[in-house]
ROFI-635359 format. One record per residue (C-alpha): residue in one letter; x negated, y, z; residue number from 1. Coordinates in steps of 0.5 Angstrom, whole numbers, plus 500, padded with zeros to 3 digits. Each point is the difference from the previous one (the first is absolute). Layout:
# ROFI-635359
   resn     X     Y     Z   resi
      A     X     Y     Z    NUM
...
END
This chain:
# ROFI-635359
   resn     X     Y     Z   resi
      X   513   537   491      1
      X   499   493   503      2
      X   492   498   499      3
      X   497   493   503      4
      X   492   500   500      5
      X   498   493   502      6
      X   492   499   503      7
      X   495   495   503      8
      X   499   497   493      9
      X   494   495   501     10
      X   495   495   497     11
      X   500   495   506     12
      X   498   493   501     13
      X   505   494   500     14
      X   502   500   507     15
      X   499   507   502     16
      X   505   505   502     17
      X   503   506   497     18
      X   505   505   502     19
      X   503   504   494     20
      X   504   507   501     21
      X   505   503   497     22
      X   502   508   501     23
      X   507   501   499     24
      X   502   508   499     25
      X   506   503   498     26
      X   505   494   503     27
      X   503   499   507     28
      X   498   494   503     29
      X   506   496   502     30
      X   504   501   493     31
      X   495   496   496     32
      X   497   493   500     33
      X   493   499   497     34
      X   496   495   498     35
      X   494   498   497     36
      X   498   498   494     37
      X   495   496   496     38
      X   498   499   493     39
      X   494   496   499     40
      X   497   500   493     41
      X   504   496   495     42
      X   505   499   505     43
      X   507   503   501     44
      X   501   505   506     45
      X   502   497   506     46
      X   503   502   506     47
      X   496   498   506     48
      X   503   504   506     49
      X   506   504   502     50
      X   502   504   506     51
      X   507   503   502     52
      X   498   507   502     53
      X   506   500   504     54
      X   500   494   505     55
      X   493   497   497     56
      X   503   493   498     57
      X   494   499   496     58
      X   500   494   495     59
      X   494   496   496     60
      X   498   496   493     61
      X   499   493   503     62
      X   493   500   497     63
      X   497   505   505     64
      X   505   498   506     65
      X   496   500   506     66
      X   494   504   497     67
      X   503   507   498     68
      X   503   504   505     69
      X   504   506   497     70
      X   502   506   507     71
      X   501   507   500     72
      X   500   507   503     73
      X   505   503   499     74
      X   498   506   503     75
      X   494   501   497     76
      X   503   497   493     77
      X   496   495   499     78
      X   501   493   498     79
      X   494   494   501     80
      X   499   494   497     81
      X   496   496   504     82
      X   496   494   496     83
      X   496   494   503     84
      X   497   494   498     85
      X   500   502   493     86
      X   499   497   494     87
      X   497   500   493     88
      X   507   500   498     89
      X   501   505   504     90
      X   497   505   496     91
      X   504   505   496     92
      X   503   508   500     93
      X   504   501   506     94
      X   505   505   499     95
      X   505   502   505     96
      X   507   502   498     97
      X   506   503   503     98
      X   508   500   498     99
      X   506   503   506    100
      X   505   495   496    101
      X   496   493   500    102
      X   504   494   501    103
      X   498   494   504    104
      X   501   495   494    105
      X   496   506   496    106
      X   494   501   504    107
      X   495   496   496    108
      X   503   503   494    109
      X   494   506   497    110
      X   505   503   495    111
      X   504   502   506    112
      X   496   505   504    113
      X   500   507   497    114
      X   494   503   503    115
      X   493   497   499    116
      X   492   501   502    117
      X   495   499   496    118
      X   497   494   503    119
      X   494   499   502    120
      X   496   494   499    121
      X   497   495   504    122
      X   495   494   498    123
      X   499   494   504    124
      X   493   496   498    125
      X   500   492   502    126
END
């Protein structure tokens, strides 16, 4: 069964950092893509950052290009997203989503990934 279980949600103050992780189990890294989703409140979700797990071609929302790193550990199942600079408009739930069958011109998609966390929230104060 796969299970993600992100972390590292915070209130933090615009132009602070935060680094969010996501624990994946159950799937085989290298098979998967993942990326991280967010929905801020009245807002759709929206995808911010994806990782193929397979040769680590990351790819970013042009709204967090620059500020929003996504890596991973493979080894130790772990998925992270590095955020700086960050923004009242920023805040939101962060959720991180894995599917082994994503297409490049799908990643953005949310309906296309089967598997999800629960999210875990981050609040940026001005």
């Amino acid at each position: 069964e796969v299970q993600l279980v992100e972390s590292g949600g915070a209130l933090v103050q615009a132009g602070g950092s935060l680094r969010l992780s996501c624990a994946a189990s159950g799937l085989t890294f290298g098979d998967y893509a993942i990326a991280w989703f967010r929905r801020a409140p009245g807002k759709e979700r929206e995808g911010v950052g994806c990782i193929n797990t397979n040769d680590g071609s990351t790819y970013y929302q042009d709204s967090v290009k620059g500020r929003f790193t996504i890596s991973s550990d493979n080894a130790k199942g772990l998925v992270y997203l590095q955020m700086s600079s960050l923004k009242p408009e920023d805040t939101a739930v962060f959720y991180c989503a894995a599917d082994p069958n994503i297409l490049l011109f799908s990643i953005w998609n949310y309906y296309d990934y089967t598997y999800w966390g629960q999210g875990t929230q981050v609040t940026v104060s001005s």
